[in-house]
mmJSON file of the N, C-alpha and C atoms, coordinates in Angstrom:
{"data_MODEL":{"atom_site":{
"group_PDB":["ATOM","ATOM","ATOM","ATOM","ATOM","ATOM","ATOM","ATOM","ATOM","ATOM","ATOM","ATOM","ATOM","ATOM","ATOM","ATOM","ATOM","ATOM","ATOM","ATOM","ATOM","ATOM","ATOM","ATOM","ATOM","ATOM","ATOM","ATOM","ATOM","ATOM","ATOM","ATOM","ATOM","ATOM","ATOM","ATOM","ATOM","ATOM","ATOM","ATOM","ATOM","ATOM","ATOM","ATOM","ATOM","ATOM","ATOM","ATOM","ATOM","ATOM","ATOM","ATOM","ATOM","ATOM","ATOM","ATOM","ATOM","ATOM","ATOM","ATOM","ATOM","ATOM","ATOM","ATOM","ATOM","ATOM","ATOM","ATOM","ATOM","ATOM","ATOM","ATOM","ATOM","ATOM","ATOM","ATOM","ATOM","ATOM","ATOM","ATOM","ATOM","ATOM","ATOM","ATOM","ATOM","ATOM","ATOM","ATOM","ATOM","ATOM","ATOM","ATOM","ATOM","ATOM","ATOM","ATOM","ATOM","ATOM","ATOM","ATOM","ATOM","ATOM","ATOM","ATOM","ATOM","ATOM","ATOM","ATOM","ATOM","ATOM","ATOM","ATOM","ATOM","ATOM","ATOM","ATOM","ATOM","ATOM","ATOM","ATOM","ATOM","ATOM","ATOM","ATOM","ATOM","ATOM","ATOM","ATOM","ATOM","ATOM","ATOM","ATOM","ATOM","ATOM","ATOM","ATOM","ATOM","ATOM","ATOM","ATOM","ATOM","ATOM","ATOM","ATOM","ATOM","ATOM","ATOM","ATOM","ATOM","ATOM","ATOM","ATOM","ATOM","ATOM","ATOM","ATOM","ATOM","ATOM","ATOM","ATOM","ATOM","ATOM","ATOM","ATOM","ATOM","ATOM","ATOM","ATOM","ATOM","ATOM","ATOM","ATOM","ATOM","ATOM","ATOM","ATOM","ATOM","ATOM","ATOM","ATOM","ATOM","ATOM","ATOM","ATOM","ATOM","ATOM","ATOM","ATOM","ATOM","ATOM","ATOM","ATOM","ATOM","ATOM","ATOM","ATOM","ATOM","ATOM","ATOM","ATOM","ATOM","ATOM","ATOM","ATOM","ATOM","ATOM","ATOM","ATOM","ATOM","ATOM","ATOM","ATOM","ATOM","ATOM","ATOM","ATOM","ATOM","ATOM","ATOM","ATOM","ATOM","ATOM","ATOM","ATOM","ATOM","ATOM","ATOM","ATOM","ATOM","ATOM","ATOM","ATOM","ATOM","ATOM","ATOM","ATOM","ATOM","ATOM","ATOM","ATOM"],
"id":[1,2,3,4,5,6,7,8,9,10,11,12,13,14,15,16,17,18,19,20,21,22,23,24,25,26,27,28,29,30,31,32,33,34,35,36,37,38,39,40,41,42,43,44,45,46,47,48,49,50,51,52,53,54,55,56,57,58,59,60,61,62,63,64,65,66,67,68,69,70,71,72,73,74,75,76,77,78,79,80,81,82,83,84,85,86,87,88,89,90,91,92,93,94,95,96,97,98,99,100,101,102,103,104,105,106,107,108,109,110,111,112,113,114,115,116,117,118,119,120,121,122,123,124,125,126,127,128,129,130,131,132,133,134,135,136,137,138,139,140,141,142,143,144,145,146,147,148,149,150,151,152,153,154,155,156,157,158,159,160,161,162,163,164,165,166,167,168,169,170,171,172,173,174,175,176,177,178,179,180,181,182,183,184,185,186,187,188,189,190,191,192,193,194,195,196,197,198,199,200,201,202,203,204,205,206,207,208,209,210,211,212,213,214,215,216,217,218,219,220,221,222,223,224,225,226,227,228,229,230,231,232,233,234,235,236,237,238,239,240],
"type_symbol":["N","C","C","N","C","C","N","C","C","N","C","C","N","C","C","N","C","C","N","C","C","N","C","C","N","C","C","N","C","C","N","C","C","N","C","C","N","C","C","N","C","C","N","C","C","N","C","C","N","C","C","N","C","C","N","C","C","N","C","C","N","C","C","N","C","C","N","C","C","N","C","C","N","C","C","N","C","C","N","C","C","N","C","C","N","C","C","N","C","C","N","C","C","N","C","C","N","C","C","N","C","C","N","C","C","N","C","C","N","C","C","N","C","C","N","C","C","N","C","C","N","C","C","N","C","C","N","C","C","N","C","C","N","C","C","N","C","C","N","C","C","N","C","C","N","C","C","N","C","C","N","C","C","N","C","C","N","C","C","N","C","C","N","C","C","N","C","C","N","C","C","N","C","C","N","C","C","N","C","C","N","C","C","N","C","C","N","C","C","N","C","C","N","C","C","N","C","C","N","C","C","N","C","C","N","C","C","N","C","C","N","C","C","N","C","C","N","C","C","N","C","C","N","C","C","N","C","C","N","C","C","N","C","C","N","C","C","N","C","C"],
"label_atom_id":["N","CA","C","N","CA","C","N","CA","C","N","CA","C","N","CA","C","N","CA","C","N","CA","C","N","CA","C","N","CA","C","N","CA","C","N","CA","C","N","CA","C","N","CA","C","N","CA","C","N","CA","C","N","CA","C","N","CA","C","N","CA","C","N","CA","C","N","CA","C","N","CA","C","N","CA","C","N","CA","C","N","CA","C","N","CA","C","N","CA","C","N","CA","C","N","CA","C","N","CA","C","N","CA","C","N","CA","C","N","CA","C","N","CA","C","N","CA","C","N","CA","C","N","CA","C","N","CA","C","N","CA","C","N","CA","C","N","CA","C","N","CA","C","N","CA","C","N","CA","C","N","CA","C","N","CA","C","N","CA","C","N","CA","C","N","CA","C","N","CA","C","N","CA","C","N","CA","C","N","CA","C","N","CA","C","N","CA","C","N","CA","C","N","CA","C","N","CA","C","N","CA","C","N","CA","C","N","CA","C","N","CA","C","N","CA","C","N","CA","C","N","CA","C","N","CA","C","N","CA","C","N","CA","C","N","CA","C","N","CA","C","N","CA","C","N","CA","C","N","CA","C","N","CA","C","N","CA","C","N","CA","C","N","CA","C","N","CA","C","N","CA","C","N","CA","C","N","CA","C"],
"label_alt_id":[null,null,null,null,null,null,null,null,null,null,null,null,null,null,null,null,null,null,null,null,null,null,null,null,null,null,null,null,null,null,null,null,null,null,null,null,null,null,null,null,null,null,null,null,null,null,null,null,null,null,null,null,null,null,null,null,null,null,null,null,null,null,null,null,null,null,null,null,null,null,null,null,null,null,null,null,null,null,null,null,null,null,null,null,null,null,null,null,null,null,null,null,null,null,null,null,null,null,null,null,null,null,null,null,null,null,null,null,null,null,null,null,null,null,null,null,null,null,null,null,null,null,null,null,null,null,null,null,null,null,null,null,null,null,null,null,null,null,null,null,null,null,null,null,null,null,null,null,null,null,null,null,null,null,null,null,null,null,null,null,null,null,null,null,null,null,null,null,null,null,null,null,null,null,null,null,null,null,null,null,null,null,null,null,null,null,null,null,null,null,null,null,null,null,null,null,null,null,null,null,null,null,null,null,null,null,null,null,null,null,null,null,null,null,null,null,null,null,null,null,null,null,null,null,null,null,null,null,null,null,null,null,null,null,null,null,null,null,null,null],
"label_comp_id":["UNK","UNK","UNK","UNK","UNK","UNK","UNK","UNK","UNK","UNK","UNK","UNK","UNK","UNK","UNK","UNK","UNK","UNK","UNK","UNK","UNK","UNK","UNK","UNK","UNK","UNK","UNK","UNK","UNK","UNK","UNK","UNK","UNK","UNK","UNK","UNK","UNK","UNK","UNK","UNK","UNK","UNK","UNK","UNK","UNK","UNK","UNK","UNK","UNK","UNK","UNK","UNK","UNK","UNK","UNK","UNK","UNK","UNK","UNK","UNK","UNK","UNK","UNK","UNK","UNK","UNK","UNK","UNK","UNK","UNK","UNK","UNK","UNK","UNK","UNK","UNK","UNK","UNK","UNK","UNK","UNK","UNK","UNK","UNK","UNK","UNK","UNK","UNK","UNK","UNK","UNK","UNK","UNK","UNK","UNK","UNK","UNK","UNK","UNK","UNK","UNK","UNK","UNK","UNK","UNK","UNK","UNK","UNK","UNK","UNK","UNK","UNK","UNK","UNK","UNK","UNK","UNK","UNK","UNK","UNK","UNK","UNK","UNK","UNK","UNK","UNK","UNK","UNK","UNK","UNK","UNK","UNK","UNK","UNK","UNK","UNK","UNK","UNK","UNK","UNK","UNK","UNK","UNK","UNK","UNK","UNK","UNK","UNK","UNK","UNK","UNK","UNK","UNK","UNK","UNK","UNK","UNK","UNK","UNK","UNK","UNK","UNK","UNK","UNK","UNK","UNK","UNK","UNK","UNK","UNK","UNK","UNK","UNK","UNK","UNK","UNK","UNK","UNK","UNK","UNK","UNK","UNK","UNK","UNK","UNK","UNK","UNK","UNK","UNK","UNK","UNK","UNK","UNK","UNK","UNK","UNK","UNK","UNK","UNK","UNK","UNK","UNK","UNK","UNK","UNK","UNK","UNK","UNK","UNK","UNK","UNK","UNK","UNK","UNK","UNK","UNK","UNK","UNK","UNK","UNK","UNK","UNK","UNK","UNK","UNK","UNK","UNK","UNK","UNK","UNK","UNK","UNK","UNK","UNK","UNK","UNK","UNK","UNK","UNK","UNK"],
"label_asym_id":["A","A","A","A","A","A","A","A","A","A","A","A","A","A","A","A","A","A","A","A","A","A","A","A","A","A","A","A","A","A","A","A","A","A","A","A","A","A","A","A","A","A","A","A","A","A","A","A","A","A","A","A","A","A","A","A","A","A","A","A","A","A","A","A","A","A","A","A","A","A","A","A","A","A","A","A","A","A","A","A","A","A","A","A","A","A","A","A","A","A","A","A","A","A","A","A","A","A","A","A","A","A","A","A","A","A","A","A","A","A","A","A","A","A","A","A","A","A","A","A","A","A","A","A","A","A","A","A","A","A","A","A","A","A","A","A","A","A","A","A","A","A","A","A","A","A","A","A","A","A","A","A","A","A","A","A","A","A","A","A","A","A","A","A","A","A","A","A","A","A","A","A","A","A","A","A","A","A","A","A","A","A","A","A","A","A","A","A","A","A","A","A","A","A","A","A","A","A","A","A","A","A","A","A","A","A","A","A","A","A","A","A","A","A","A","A","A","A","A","A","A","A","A","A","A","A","A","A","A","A","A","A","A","A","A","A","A","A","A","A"],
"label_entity_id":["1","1","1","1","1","1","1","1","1","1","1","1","1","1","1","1","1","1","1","1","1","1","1","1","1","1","1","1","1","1","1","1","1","1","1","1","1","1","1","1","1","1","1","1","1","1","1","1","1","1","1","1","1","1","1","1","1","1","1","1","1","1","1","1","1","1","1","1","1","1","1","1","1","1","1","1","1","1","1","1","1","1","1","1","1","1","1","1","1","1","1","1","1","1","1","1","1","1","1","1","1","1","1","1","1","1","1","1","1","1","1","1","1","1","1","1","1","1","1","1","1","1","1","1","1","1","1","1","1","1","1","1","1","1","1","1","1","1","1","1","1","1","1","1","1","1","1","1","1","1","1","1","1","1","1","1","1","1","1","1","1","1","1","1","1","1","1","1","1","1","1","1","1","1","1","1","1","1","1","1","1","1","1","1","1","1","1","1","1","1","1","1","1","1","1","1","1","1","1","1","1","1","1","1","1","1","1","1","1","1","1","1","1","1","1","1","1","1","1","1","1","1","1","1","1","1","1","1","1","1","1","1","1","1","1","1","1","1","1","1"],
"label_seq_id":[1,1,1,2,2,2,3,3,3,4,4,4,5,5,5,6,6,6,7,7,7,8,8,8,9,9,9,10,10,10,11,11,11,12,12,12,13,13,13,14,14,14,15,15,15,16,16,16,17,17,17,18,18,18,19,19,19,20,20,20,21,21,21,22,22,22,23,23,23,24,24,24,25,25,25,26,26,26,27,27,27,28,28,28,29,29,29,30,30,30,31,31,31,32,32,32,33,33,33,34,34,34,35,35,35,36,36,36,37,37,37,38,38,38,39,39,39,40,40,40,41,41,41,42,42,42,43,43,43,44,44,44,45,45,45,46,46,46,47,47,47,48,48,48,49,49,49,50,50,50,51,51,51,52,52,52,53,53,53,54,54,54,55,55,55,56,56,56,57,57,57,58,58,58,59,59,59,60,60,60,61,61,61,62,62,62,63,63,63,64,64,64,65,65,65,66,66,66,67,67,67,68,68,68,69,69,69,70,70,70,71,71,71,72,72,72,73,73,73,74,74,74,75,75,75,76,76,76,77,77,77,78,78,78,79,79,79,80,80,80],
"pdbx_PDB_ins_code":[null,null,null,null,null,null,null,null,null,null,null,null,null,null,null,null,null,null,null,null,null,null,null,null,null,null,null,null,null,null,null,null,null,null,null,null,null,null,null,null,null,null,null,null,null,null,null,null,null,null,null,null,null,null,null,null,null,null,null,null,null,null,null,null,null,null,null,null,null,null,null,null,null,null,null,null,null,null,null,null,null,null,null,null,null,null,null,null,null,null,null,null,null,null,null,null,null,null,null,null,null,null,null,null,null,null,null,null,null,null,null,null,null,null,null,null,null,null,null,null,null,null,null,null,null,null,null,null,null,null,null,null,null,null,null,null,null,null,null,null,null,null,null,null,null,null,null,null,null,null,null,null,null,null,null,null,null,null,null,null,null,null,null,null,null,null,null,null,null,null,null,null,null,null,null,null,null,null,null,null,null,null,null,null,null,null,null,null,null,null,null,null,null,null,null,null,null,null,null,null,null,null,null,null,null,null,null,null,null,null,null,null,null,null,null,null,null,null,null,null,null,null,null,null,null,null,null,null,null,null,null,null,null,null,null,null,null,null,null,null],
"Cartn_x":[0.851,0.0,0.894,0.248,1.462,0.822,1.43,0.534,1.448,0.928,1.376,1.552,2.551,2.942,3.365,2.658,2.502,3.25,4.352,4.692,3.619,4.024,3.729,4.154,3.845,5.102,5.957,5.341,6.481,7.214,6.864,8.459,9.131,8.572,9.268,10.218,10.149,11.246,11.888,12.023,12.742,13.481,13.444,13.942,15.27,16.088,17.005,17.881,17.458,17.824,18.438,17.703,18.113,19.39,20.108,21.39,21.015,22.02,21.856,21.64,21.917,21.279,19.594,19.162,18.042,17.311,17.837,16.978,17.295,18.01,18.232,17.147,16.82,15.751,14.369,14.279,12.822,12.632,13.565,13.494,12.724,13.586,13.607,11.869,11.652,10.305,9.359,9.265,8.274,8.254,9.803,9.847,8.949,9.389,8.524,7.118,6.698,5.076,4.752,5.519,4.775,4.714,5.425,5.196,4.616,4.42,3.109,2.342,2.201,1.081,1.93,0.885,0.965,1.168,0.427,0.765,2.285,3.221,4.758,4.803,4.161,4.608,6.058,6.194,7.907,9.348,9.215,9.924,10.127,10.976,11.337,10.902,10.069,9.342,8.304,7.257,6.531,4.984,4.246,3.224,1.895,0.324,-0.569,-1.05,-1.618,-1.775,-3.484,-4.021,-5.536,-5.494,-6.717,-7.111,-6.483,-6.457,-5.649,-4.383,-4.019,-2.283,-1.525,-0.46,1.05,2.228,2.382,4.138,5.143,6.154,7.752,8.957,9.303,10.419,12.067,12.573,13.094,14.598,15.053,15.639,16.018,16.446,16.563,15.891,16.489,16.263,14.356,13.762,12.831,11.956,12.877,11.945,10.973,10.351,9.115,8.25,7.864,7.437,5.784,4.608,3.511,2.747,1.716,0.616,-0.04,-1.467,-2.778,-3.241,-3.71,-4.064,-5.117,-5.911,-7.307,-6.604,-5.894,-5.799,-4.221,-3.475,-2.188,-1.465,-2.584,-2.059,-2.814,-2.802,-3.703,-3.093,-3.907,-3.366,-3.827,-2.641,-2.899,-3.253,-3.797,-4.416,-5.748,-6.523,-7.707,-8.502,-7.319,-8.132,-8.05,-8.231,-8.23,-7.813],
"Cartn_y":[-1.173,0.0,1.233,2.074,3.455,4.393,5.714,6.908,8.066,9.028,10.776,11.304,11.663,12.497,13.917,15.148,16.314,17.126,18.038,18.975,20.118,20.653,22.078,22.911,24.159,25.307,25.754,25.629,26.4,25.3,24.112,23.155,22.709,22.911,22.751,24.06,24.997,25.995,26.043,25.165,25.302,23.707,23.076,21.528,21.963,22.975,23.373,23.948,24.439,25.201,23.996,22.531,21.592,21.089,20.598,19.594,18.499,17.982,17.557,15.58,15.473,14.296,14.011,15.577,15.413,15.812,15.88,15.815,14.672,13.824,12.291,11.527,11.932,11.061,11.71,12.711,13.101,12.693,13.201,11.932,10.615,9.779,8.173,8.373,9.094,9.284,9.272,10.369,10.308,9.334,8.771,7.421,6.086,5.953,5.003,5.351,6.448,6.512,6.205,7.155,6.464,5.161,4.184,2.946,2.159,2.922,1.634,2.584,3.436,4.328,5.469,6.509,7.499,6.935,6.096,5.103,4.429,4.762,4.149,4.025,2.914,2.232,1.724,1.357,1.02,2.447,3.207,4.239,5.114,5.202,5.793,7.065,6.885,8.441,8.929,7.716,7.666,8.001,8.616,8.559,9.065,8.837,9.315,10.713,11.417,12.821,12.348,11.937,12.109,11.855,10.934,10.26,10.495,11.642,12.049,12.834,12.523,13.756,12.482,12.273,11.633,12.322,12.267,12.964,12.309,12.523,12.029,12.853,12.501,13.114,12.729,13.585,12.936,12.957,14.013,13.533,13.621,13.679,13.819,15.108,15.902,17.637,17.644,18.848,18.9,18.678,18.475,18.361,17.637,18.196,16.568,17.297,16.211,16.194,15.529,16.288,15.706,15.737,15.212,14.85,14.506,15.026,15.092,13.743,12.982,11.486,12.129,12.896,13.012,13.804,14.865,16.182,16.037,15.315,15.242,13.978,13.118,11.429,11.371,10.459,10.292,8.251,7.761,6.621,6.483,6.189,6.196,5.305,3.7,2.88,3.013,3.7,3.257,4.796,5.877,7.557,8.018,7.201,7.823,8.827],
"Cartn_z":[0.0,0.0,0.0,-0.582,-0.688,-0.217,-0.001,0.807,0.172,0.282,0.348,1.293,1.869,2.918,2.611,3.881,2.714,4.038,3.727,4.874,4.227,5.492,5.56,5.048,4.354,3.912,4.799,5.847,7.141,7.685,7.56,7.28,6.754,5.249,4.239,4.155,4.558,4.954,5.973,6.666,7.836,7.791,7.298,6.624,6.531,5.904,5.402,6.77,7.564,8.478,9.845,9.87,10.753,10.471,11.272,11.303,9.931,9.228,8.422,9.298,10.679,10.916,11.236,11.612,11.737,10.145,9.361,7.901,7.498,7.785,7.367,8.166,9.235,10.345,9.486,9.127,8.804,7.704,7.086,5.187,5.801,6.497,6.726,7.083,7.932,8.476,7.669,6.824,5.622,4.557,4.193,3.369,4.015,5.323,5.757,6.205,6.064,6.458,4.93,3.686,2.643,2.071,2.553,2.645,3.652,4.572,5.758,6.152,6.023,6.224,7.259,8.349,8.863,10.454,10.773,12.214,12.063,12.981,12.899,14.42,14.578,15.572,16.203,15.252,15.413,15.923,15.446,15.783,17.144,17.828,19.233,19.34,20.87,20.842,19.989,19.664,18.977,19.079,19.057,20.095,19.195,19.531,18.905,19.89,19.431,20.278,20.357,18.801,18.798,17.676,17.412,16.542,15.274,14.546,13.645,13.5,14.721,14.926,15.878,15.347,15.738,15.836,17.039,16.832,16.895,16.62,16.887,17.238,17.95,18.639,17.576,16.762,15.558,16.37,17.238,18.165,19.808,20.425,21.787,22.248,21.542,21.723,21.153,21.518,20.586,19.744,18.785,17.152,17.128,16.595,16.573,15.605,14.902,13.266,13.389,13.164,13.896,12.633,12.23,11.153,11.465,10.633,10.591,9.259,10.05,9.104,8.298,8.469,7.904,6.407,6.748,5.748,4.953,5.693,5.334,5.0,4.735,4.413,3.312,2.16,1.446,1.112,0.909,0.483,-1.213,-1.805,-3.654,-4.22,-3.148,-3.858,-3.72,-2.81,-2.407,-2.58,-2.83,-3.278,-2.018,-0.885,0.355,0.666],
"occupancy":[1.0,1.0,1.0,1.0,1.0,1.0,1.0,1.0,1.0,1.0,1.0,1.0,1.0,1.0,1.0,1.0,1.0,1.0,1.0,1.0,1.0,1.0,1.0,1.0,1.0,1.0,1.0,1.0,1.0,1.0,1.0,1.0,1.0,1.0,1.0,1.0,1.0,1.0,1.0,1.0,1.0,1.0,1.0,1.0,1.0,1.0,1.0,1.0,1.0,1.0,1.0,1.0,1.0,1.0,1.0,1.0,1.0,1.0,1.0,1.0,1.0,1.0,1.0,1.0,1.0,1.0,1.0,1.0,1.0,1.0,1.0,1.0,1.0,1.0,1.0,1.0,1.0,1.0,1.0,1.0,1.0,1.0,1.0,1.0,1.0,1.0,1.0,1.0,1.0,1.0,1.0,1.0,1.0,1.0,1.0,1.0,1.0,1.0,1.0,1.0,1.0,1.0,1.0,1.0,1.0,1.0,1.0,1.0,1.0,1.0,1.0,1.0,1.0,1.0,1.0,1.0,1.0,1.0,1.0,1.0,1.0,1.0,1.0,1.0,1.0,1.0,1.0,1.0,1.0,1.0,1.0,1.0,1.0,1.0,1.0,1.0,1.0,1.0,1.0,1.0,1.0,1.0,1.0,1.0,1.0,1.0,1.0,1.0,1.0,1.0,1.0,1.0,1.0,1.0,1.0,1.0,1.0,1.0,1.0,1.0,1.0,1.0,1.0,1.0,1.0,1.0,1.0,1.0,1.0,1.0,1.0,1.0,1.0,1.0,1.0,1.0,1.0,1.0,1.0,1.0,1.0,1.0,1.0,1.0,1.0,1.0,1.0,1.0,1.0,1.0,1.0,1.0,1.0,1.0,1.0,1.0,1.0,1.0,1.0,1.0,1.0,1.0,1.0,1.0,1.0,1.0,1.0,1.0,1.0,1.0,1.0,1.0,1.0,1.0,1.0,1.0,1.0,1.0,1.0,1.0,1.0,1.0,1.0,1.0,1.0,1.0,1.0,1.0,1.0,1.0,1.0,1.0,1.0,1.0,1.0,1.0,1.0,1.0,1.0,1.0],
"B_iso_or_equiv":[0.0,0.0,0.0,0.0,0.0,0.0,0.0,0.0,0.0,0.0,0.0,0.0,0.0,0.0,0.0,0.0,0.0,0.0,0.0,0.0,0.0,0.0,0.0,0.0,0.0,0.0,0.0,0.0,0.0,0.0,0.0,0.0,0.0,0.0,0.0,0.0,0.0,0.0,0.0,0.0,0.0,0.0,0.0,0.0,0.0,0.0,0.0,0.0,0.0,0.0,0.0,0.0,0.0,0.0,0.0,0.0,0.0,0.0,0.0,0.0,0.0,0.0,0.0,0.0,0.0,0.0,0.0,0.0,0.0,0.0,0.0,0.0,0.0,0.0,0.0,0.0,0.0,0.0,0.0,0.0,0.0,0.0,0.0,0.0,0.0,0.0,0.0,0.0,0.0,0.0,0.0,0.0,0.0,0.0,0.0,0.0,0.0,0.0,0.0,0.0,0.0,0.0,0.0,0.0,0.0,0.0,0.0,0.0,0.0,0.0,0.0,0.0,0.0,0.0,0.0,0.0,0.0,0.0,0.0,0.0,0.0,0.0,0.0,0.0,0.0,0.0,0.0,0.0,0.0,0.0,0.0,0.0,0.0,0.0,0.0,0.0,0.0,0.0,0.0,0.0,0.0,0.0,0.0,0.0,0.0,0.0,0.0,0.0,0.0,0.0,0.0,0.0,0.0,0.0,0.0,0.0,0.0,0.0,0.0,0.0,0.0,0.0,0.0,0.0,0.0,0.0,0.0,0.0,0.0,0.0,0.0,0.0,0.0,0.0,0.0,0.0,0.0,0.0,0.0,0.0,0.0,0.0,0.0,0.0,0.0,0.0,0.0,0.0,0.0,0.0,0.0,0.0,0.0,0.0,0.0,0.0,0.0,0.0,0.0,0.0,0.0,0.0,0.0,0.0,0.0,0.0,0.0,0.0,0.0,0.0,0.0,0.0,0.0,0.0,0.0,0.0,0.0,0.0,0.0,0.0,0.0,0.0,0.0,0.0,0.0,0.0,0.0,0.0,0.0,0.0,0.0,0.0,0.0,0.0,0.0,0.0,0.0,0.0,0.0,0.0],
"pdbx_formal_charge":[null,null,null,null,null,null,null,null,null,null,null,null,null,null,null,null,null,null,null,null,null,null,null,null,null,null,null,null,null,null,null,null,null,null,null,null,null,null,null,null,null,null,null,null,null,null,null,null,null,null,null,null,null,null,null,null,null,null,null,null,null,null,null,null,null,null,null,null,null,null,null,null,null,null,null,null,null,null,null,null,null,null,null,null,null,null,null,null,null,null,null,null,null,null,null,null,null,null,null,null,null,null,null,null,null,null,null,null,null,null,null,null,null,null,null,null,null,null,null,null,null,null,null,null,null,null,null,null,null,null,null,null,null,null,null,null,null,null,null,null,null,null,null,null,null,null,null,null,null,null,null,null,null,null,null,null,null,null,null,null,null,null,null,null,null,null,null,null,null,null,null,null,null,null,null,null,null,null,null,null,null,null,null,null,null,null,null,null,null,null,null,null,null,null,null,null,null,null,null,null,null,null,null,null,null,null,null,null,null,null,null,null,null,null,null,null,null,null,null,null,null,null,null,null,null,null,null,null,null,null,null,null,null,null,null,null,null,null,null,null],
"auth_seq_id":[1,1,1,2,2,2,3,3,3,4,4,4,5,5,5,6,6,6,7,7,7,8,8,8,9,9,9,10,10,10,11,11,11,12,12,12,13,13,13,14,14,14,15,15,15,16,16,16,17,17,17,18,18,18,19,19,19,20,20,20,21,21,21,22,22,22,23,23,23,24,24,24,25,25,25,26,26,26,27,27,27,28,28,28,29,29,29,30,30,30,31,31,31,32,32,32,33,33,33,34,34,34,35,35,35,36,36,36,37,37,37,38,38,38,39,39,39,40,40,40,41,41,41,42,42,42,43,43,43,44,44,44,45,45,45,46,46,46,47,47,47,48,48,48,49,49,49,50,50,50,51,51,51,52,52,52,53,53,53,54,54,54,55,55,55,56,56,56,57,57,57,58,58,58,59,59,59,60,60,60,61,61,61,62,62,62,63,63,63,64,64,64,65,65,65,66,66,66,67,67,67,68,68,68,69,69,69,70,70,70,71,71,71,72,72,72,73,73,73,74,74,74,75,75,75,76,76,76,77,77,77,78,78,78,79,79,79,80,80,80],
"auth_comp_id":["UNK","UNK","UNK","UNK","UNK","UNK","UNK","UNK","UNK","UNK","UNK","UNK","UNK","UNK","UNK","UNK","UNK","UNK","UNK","UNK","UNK","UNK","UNK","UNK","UNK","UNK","UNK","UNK","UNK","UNK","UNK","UNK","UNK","UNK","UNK","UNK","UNK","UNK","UNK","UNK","UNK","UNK","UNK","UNK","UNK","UNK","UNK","UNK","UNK","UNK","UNK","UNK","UNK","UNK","UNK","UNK","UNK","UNK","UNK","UNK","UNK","UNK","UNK","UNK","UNK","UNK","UNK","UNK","UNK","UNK","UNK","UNK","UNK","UNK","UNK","UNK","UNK","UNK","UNK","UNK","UNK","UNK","UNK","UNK","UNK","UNK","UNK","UNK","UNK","UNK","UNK","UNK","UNK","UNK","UNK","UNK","UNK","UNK","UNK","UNK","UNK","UNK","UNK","UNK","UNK","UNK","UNK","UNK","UNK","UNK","UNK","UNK","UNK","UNK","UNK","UNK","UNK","UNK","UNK","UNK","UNK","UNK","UNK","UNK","UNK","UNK","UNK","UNK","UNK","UNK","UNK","UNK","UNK","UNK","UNK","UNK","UNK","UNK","UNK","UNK","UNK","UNK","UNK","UNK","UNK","UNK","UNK","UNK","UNK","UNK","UNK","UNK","UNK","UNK","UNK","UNK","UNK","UNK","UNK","UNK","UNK","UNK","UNK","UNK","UNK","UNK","UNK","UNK","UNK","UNK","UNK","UNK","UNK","UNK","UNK","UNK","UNK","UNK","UNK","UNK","UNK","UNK","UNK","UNK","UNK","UNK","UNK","UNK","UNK","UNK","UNK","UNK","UNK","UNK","UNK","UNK","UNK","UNK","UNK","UNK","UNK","UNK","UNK","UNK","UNK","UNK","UNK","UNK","UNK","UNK","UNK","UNK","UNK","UNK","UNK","UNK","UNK","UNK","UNK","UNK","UNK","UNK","UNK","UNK","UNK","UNK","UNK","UNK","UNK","UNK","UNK","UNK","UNK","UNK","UNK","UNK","UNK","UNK","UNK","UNK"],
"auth_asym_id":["A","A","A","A","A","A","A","A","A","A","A","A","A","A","A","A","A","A","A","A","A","A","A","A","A","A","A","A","A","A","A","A","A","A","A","A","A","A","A","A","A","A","A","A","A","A","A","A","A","A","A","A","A","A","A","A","A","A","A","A","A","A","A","A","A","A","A","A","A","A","A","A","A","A","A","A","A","A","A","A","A","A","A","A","A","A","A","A","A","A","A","A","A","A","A","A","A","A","A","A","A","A","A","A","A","A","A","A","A","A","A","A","A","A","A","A","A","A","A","A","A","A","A","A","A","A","A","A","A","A","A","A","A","A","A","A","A","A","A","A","A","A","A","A","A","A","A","A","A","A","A","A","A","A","A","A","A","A","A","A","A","A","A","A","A","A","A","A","A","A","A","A","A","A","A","A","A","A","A","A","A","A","A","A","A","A","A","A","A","A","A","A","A","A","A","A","A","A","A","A","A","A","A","A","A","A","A","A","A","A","A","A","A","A","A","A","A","A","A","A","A","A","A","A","A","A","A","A","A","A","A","A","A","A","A","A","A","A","A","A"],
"auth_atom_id":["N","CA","C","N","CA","C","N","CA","C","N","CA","C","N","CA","C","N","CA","C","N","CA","C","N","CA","C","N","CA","C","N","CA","C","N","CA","C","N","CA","C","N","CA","C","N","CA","C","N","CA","C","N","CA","C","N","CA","C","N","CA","C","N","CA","C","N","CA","C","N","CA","C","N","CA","C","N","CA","C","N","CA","C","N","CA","C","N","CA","C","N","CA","C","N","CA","C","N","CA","C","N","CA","C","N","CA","C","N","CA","C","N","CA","C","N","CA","C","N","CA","C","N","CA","C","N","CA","C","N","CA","C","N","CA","C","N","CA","C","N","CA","C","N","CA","C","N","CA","C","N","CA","C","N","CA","C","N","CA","C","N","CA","C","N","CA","C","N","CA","C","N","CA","C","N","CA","C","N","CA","C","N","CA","C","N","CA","C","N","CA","C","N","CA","C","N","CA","C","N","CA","C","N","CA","C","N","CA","C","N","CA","C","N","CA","C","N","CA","C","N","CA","C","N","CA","C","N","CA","C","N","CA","C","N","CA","C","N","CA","C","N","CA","C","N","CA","C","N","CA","C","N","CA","C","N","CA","C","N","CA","C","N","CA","C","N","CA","C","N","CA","C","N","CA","C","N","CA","C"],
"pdbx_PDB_model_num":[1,1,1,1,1,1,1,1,1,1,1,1,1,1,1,1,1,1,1,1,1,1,1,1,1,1,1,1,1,1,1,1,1,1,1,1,1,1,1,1,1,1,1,1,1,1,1,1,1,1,1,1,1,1,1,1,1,1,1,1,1,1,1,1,1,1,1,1,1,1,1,1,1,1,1,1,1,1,1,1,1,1,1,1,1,1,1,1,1,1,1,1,1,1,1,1,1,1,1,1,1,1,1,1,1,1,1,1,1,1,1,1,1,1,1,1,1,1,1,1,1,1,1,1,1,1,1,1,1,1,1,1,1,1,1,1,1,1,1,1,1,1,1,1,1,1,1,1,1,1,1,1,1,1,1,1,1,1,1,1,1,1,1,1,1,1,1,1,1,1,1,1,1,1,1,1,1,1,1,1,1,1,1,1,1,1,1,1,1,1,1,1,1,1,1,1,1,1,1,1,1,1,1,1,1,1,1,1,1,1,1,1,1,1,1,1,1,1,1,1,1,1,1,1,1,1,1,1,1,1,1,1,1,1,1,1,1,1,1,1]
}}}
């Protein structure tokens, strides 16, 4: 199953501005949501906020990279 993962404009501008290990963790992040979906269970510091918002803590410090399943996932087999 495949999906769309969509930043934001205001993090898609600020992507540039992080340590280049934490744009390697957020890449990996969005590569693997668009292959198993928006739920990543597997990943450290992982957590659901509400029904449609997940965050992640991408690393020790801060960051954390959060999505909206409803508005910001789409899955491309099913139109979802």
């Amino acid at each position: 199953m495949s999906w769309t993962a969509a930043l934001h404009r205001r993090v898609e501008k600020s992507v540039p501005r992080l340590p280049q290990r934490v744009q390697a963790t957020l890449v990996a992040l969005i590569r693997e949501m668009e292959e198993g979906g928006p739920v990543r269970g597997n990943w450290p510091h992982y957590g659901e906020l509400s029904e449609y918002c997940h965050h992640c803590h991408l690393t020790k410090a801060a960051d954390v990279c959060c999505g909206v399943g409803s508005n910001r996932y789409r899955n491309k087999d099913s139109g979802v």
